[in-house]
C-alpha positions in Angstrom: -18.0 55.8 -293.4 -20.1 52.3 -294.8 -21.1 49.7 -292.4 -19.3 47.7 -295.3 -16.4 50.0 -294.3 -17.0 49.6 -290.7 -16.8 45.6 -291.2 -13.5 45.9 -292.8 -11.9 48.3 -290.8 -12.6 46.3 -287.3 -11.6 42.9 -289.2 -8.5 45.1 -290.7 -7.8 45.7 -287.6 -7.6 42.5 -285.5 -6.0 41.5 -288.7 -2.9 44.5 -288.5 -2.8 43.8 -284.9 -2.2 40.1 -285.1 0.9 41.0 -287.7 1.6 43.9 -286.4 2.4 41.9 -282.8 3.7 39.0 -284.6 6.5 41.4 -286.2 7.2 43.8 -283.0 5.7 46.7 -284.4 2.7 47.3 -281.5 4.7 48.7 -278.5 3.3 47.5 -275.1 2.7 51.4 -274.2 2.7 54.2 -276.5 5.3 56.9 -274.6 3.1 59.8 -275.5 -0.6 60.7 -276.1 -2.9 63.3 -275.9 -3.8 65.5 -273.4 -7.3 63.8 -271.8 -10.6 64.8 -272.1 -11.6 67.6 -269.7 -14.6 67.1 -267.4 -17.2 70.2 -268.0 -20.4 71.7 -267.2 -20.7 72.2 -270.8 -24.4 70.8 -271.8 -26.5 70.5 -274.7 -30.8 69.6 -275.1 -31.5 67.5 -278.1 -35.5 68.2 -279.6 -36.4 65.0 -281.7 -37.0 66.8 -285.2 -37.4 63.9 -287.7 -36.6 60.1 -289.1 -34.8 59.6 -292.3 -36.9 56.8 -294.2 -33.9 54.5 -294.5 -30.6 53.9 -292.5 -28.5 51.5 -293.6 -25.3 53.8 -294.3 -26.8 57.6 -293.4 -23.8 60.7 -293.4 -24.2 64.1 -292.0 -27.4 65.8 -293.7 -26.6 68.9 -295.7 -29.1 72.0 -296.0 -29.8 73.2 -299.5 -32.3 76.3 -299.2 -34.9 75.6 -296.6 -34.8 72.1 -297.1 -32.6 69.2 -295.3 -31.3 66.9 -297.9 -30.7 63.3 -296.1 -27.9 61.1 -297.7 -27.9 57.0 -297.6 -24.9 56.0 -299.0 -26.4 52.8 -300.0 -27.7 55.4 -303.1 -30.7 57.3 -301.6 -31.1 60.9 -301.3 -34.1 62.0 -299.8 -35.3 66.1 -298.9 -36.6 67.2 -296.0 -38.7 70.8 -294.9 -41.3 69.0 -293.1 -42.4 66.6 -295.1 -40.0 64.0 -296.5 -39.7 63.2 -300.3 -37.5 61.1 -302.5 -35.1 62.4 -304.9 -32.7 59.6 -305.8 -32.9 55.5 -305.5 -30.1 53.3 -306.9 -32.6 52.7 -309.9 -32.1 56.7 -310.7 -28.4 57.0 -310.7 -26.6 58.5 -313.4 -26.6 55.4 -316.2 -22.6 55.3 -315.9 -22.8 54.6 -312.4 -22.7 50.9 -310.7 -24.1 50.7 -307.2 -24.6 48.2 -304.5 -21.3 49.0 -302.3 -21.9 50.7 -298.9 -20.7 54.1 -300.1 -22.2 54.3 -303.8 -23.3 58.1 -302.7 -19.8 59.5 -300.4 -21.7 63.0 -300.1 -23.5 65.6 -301.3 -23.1 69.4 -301.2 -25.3 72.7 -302.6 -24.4 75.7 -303.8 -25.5 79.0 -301.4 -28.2 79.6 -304.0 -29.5 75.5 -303.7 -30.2 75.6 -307.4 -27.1 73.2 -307.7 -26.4 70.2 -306.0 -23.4 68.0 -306.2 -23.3 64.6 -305.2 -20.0 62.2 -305.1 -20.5 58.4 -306.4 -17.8 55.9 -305.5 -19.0 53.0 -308.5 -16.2 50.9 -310.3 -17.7 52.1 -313.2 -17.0 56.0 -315.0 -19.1 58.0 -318.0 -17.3 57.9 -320.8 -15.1 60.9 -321.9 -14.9 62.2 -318.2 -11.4 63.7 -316.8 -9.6 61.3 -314.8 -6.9 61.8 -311.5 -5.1 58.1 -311.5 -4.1 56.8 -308.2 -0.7 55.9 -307.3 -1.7 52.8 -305.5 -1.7 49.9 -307.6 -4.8 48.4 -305.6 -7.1 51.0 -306.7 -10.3 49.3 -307.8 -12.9 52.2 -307.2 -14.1 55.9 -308.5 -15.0 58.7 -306.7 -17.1 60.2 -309.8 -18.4 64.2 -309.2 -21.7 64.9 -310.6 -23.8 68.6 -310.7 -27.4 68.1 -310.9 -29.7 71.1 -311.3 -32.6 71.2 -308.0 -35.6 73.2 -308.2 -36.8 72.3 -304.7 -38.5 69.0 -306.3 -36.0 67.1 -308.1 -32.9 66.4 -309.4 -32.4 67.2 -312.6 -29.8 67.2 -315.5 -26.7 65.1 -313.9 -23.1 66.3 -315.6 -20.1 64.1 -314.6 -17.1 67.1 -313.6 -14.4 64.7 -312.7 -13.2 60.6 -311.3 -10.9 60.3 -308.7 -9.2 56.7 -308.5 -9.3 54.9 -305.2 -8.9 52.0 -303.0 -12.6 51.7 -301.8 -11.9 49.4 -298.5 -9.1 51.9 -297.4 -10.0 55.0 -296.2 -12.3 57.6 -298.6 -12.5 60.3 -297.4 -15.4 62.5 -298.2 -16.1 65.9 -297.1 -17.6 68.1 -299.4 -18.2 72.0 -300.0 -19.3 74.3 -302.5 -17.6 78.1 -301.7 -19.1 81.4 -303.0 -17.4 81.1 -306.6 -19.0 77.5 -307.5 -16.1 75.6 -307.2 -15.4 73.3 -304.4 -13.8 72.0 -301.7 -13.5 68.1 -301.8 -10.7 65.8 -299.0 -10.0 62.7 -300.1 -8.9 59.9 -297.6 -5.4 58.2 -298.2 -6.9 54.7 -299.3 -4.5 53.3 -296.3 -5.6 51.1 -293.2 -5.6 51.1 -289.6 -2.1 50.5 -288.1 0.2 52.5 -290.7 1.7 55.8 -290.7 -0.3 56.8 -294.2 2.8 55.9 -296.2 4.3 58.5 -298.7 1.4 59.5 -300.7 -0.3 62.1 -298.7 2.6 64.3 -298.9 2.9 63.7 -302.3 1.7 66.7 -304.3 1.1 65.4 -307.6 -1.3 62.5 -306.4 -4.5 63.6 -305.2 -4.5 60.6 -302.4 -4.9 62.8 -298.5 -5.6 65.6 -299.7 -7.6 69.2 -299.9 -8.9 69.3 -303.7 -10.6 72.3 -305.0 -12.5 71.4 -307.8 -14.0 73.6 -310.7 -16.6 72.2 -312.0 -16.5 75.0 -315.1 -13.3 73.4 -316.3 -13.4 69.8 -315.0 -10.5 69.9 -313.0 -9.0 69.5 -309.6 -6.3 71.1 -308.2 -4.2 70.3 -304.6 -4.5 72.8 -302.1 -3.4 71.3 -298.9 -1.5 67.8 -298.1 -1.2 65.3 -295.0 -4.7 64.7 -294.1 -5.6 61.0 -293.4 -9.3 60.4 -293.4 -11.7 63.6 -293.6 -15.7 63.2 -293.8 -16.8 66.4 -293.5 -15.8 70.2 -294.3 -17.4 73.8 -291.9 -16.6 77.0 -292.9 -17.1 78.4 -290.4 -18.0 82.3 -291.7 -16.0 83.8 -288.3 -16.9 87.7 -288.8 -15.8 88.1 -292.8 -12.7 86.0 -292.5 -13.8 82.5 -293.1 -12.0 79.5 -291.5 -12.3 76.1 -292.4 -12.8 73.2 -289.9 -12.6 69.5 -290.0 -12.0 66.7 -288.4 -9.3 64.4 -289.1 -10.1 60.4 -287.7 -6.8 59.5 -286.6 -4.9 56.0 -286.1 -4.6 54.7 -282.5 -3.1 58.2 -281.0 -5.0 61.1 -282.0 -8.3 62.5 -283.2 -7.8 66.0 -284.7 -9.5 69.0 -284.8 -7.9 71.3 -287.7 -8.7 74.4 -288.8 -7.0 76.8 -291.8 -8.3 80.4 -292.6 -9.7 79.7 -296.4 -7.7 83.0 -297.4 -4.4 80.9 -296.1 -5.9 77.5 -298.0 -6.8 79.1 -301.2 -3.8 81.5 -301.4 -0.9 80.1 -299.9 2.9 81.2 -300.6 3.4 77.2 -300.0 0.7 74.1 -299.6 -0.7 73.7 -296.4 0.5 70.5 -295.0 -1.4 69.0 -292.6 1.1 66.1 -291.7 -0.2 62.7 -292.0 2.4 60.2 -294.2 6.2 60.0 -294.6 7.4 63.5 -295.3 10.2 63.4 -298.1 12.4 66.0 -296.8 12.5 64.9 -292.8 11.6 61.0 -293.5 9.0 61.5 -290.5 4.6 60.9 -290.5 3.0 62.5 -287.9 -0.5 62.0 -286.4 -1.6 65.1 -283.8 1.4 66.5 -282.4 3.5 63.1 -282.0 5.6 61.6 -284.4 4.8 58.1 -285.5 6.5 54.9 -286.9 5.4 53.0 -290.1 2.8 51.3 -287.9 1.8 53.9 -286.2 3.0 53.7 -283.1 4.1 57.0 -281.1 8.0 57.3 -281.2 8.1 61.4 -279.8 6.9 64.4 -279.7 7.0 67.2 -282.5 7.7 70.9 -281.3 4.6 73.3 -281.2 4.8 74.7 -283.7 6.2 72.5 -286.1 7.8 74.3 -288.6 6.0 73.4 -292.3 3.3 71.6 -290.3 -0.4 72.9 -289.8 -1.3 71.3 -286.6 -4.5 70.3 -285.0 -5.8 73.4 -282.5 -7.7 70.3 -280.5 -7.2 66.8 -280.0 -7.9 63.7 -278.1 -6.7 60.2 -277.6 -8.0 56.8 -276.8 -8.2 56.8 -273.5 -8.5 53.5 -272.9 -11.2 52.6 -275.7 -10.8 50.0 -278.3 -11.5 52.0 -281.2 -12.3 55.8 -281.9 -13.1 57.8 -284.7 -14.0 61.1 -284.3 -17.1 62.8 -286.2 -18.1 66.4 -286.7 -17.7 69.3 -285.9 -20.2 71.8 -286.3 -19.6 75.4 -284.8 -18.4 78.8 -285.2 -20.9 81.5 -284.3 -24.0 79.4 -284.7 -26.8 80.6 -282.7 -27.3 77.3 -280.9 -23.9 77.6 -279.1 -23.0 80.4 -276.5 -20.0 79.1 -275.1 -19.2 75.8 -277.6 -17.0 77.2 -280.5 -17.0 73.8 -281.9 -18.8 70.8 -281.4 -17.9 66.8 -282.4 -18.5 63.7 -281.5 -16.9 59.9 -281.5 -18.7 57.6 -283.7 -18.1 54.6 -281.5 -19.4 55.7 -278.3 -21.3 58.8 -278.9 -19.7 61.0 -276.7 -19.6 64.6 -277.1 -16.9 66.7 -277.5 -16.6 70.7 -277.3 -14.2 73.4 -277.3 -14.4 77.0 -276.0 -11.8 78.8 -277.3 -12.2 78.7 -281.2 -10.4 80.3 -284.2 -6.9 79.6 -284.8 -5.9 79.1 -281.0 -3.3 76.5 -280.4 -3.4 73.5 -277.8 -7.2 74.1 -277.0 -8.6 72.0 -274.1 -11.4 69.6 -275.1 -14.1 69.3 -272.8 -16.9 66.5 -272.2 -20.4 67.6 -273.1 -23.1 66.0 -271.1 -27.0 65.4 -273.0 -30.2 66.4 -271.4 -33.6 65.9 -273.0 -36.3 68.0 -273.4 -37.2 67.5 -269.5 -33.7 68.0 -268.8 -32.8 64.4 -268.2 -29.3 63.5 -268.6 -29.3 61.0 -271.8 -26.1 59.3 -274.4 -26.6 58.9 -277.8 -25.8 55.2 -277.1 -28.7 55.1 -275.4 -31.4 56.6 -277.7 -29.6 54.3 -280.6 -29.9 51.2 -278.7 -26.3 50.2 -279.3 -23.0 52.4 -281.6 -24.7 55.3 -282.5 -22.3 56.6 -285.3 -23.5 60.2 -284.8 -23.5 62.9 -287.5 -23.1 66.4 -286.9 -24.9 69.0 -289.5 -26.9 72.5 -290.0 -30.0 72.9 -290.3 -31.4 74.9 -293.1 -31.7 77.9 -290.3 -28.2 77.4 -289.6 -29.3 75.6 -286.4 -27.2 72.6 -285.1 -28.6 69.1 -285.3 -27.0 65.3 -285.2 -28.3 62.3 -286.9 -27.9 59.4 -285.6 -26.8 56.4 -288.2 -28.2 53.5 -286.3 -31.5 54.9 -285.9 -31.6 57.8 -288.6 -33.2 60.0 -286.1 -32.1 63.4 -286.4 -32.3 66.1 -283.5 -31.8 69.8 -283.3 -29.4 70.7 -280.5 -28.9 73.3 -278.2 -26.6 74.7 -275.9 -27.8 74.7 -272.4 -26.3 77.8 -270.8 -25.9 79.1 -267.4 -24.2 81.6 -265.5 -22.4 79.6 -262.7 -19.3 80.0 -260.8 -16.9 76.8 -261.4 -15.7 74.7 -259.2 -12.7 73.6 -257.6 -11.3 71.2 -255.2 -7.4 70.4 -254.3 -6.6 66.6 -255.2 -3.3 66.9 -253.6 -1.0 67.0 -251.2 -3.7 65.8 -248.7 -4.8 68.0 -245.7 -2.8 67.2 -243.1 0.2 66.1 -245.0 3.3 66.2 -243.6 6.6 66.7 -245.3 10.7 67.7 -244.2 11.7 70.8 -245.3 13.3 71.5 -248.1 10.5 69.7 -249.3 9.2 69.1 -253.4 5.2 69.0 -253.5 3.1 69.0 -256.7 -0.2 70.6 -256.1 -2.9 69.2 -257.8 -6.7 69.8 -258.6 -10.4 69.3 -259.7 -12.1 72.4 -262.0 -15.1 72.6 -263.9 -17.5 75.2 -265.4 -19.6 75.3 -267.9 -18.3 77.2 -270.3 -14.8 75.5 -269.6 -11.9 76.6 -267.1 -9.6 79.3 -267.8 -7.0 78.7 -265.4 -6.5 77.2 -262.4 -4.0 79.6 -259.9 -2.1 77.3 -256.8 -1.6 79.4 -253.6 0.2 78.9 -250.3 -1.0 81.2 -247.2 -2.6 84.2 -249.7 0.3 83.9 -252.3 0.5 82.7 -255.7 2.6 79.4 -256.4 1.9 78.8 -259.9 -1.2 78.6 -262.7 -2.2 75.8 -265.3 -4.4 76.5 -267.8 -4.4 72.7 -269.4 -6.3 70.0 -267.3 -5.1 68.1 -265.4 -4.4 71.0 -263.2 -1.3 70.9 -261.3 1.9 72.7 -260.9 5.6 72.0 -259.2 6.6 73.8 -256.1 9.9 73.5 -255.0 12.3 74.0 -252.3 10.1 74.4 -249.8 11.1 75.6 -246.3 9.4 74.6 -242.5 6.5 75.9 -241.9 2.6 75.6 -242.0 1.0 76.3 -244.7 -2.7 76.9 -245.8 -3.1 75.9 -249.9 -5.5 77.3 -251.7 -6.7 76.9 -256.0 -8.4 79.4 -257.5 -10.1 78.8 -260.8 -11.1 80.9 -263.6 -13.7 80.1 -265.9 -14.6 81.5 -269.8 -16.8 84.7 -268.2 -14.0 85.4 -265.4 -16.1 83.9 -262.5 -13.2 82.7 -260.4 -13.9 80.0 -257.4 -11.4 79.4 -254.3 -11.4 75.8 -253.1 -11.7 74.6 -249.9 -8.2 75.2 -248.0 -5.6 72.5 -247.5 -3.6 72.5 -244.1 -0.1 70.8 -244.6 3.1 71.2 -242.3 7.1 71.3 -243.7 9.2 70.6 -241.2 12.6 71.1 -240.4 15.1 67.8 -241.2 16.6 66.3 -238.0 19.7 67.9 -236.9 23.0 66.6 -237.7 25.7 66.6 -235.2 28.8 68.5 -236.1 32.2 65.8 -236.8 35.6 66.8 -235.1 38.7 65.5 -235.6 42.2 66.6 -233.5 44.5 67.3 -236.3 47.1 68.3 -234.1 49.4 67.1 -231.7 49.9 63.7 -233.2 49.1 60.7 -231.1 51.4 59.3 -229.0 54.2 62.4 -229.1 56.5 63.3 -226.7 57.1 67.2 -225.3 59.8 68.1 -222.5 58.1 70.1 -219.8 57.4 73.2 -219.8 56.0 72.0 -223.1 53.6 75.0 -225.3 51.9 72.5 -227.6 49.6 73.7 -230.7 46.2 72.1 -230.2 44.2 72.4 -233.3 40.6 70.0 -235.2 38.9 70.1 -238.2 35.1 70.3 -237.8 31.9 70.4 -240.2 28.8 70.4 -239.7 26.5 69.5 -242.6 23.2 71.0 -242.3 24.1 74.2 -240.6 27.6 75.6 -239.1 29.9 75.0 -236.6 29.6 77.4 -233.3 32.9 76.6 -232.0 35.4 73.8 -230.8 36.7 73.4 -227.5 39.6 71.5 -226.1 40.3 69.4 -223.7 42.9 67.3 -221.6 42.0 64.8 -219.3 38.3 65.9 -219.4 39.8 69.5 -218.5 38.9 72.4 -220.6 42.1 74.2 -221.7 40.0 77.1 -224.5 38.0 77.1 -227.3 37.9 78.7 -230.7 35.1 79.9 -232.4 36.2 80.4 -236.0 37.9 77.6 -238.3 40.9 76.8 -239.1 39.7 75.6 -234.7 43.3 76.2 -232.9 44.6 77.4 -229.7 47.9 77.4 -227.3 48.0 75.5 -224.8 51.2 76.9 -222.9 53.5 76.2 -219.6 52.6 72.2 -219.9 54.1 70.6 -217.0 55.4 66.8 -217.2 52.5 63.8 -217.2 50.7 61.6 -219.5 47.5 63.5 -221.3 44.4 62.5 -223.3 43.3 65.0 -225.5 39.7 66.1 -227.2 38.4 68.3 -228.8 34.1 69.1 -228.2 32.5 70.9 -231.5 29.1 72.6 -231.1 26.8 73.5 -234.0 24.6 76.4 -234.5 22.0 74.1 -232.8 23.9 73.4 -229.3 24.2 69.7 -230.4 27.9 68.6 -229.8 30.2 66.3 -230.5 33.4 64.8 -228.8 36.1 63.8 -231.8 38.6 60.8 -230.8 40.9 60.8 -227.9 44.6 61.9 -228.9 47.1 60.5 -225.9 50.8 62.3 -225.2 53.5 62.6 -222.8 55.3 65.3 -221.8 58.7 65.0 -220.1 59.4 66.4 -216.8 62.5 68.5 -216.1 65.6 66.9 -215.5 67.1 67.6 -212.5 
């Protein structure tokens, strides 16, 4: 990405946000986001290796045999094994070429043998007779115009234009770059859109080249789709994973997700259908997505798409805002590099500078990412804010050794890095409920918690007194626990790391208690009040009772505060038998499981004496 680019795409975007308030399309709080970052022990030393000679638009280096070729996309290319030499200037470039915009070079790539290197040119100018892929968009003002130039470890030689690609130079380019086994290429082109849209319909268009995977044969002069939806790619690993190469990249993303997306190249170069990656309006469901969310036409979260989305590759890693201005991912590097143990993939945010990992690599699905902390070669924690002096802009390469390094764009410095490993337990600490806390049975807790390692957690396990409650594998850790009856209990987490080293946290001491008893309700249901009997009257005493956190034990009955019998099963009746002639107040006393009683309302009568 251009510091021209970077200009246009911060004005862009106080620009899109103004209109996109004005007309209601920025919603106060997007309803979903990513997962956050995960705190780690993951760390990484950075060795200060070398200084590119300019920097006033660097990308990510690219190793062509033993040497380090370092790309200004102001139009310099310079090599590097050691000692530094020149190999283009914008007074060398192909004679068809016009330069003097922020991305005249987009990128370079080398074949395995390094006898061939291609470089990219965006000029508004094309060589005469080249083949040509004409944009859609009617703002196109640009080409993205290959070149092959033969490198005998000295110089570039011999430049042959293979193909131009129309674009929209101030949208989004774009620009990875990768030369596979057979000489042809892999090439990602951006979708020329701007911040605060959903990518529109043309990167899941096949017959436009705009958002796409291009393989590109440089035998023939022509490019060919191979995978859709992708937004704004800069760089391309293959990562070689044990004879069955993957491809990784990642995708910068709008204001919801960064991506991480990887596709075996077996699954890319072969498919029964095209890959689609997602980004832009989708024909056949009328829906763009960005990560695993669903997005309006300005880009705005509006749900969540199933995992996994049926016709949709998604991103194995991602990560949000989380509470930054502006993002944009860079990267990665990884695979089984030998400067990782742990780290199967490694990026970075061009902004800020922070570093990014994941553990679990391959095709995995929903992988955590984890913060990686910098030491220096004293083992100081450092940013790469800090050694820039302001936005770093970090670029993640290989070296020719197939060692991992960053350059940093402000600066140009360019560091080796390497994994810092150890063989630590991780840790673990309850968040919540609080020791001590009290709560009425049946109670509803979430248990929460605090886990780190090195190499990343594996799982966090919630138990109550010895016995397993739940697990969560996705920070933050914390699970539901439900219906819980009185008692103490002691909580426990465990956590499990990467290696299996599992931790138990400091116990928590809460108490549920019982609810406060109820008292059971009685009502006399029978006699009626205010009836009349003729001594000797037998009269059918009867109450409904309830009792509404445990049972009823029994009801008794009484006459003038007299008990006259009790029954201890419902329907609550007796006989009350032989009744000679007087007034009466009747009641009726139920008793729950408890022993807490209650008296119901007073139910007068008369009975008659005999006449004589």
């Amino acid at each position: 990405m251009s510091k021209k680019s970077h200009t246009f795409s911060i004005g862009c975007v106080l620009l899109c946000i103004l209109i996109a308030i004005s007309s209601g399309l920025i919603r106060a709080q997007s309803p979903t986001v990513p997962a956050p970052v995960s705190p780690s022990g993951l760390r990484v030393a950075l060795e200060l290796v070398g200084r590119a000679p300019s920097h006033n638009n660097l990308t990510s280096p690219v190793a062509v045999g033993a040497q380090l070729l370092l790309i200004d996309q102001s139009g310099y290319i310079f090599s590097w094994d050691g000692a530094m030499r020149t190999l283009l200037t914008p007074a060398t470039l192909p004679a068809a070429i016009t330069g003097g915009a922020g991305e005249t070079i987009l990128n370079a790539a080398a074949d395995a043998q390094g006898t061939n290197v291609f470089v990219m040119f965006t000029s508004p100018t094309l060589p005469n007779g080249v083949p040509q892929r004409l944009s859609p968009r009617t703002d196109s003002d640009k080409w993205q115009v290959l070149y092959r130039y033969t490198f005998d470890g000295v110089s570039l030689a011999s430049p042959q234009a293979i193909i131009a690609l129309q674009v929209r130079s101030t949208g989004h380019t774009g620009g990875g770059l990768l030369v596979l086994d057979d000489g042809t290429l892999l090439a990602t082109t951006g979708d020329n859109g701007d911040a605060f849209e959903d990518g529109r319909q043309y990167p899941q268009d096949p017959l436009n080249h705009l958002g796409k995977i291009l393989r590109i044969d440089p035998f023939n002069q022509t490019a060919t789709v191979v995978a859709l939806g992708v937004r704004n790619v800069q760089r391309l690993f293959l990562d070689p994973n044990n004879g069955d190469p993957r491809l990784e990249f990642i995708d910068i993303g709008g204001s919801i997700a960064e991506e991480l997306n990887t596709i075996s190249l077996f699954d890319l170069l072969a498919p029964a259908t095209l890959p689609n990656f997602g980004w832009g309006r989708n024909a056949a469901d009328q829906r763009a997505r960005e990560g695993t969310f669903y997005i309006d036409q300005g880009g705005a979260t509006v749900g969540t798409a199933p995992q996994p989305d049926p016709g949709f590759l998604q991103p194995v890693a991602q990560f949000g805002r989380e509470g930054a201005t502006l993002v944009g991912a860079s990267g990665p590097i990884g695979g089984s590099i030998a400067s990782f143990s742990q780290l199967t993939s490694l990026f970075s945010d061009l902004v800020s500078g922070r570093l990014y990992g994941t553990t679990a690599g391959g095709s995995t699905s929903q992988q955590t990412v984890y913060e990686v902390s910098i030491a220096d070669a004293s083992g100081q924690q450092i940013t790469l804010a800090g050694l820039a002096g302001g936005r770093p802009d970090p670029r993640m390469f290989l070296f020719p050794d197939g060692t991992a390094g960053v350059l940093l764009e402000k600066t140009g410095d360019f560091f080796r890095v390497t994994e810092l490993t150890t063989d630590t337990p991780p840790t673990v600490a309850i968040t919540a409920p609080p020791t001590g806390g009290q709560f009425v049975a049946p109670a509803s807790l979430t248990m929460a918690a605090d886990a780190s390692d090195s190499g990343g957690i594996l799982s966090v396990t919630f138990q109550a007194n010895g016995t397993p409650i739940a697990s969560d594998s996705t920070h933050p850790y914390s699970v539901s626990w439900n219906n819980v009856p009185a008692g103490t209990y002691i909580l426990t987490a465990v956590a499990t790391d990467g290696g299996g080293q599992t931790t138990t946290s400091d116990p928590v001491t809460i108490t549920v208690s019982s609810p406060p008893n109820s008292r059971p309700e009685v009502t006399v249901t029978s006699p009626a009040a205010n009836t009349t009997f003729n001594a000797p009257a037998t009269i059918s005493l009867s109450a409904s009772a309830r009792d509404v956190d445990g049972s009823v034990g029994s009801v008794a009955f009484y006459q003038n505060g007299k008990l006259i019998g009790a029954d201890g099963t419902a329907p609550y009746a007796i006989q009350w038998t032989n009744v000679m002639g007087g007034n009466y107040t009747l009641t009726a006393v139920a008793t729950d499981n408890v022993g807490a009683t209650t008296t119901s309302n007073a139910v007068k009568i008369t009975v008659r004496g005999r006449k004589k």
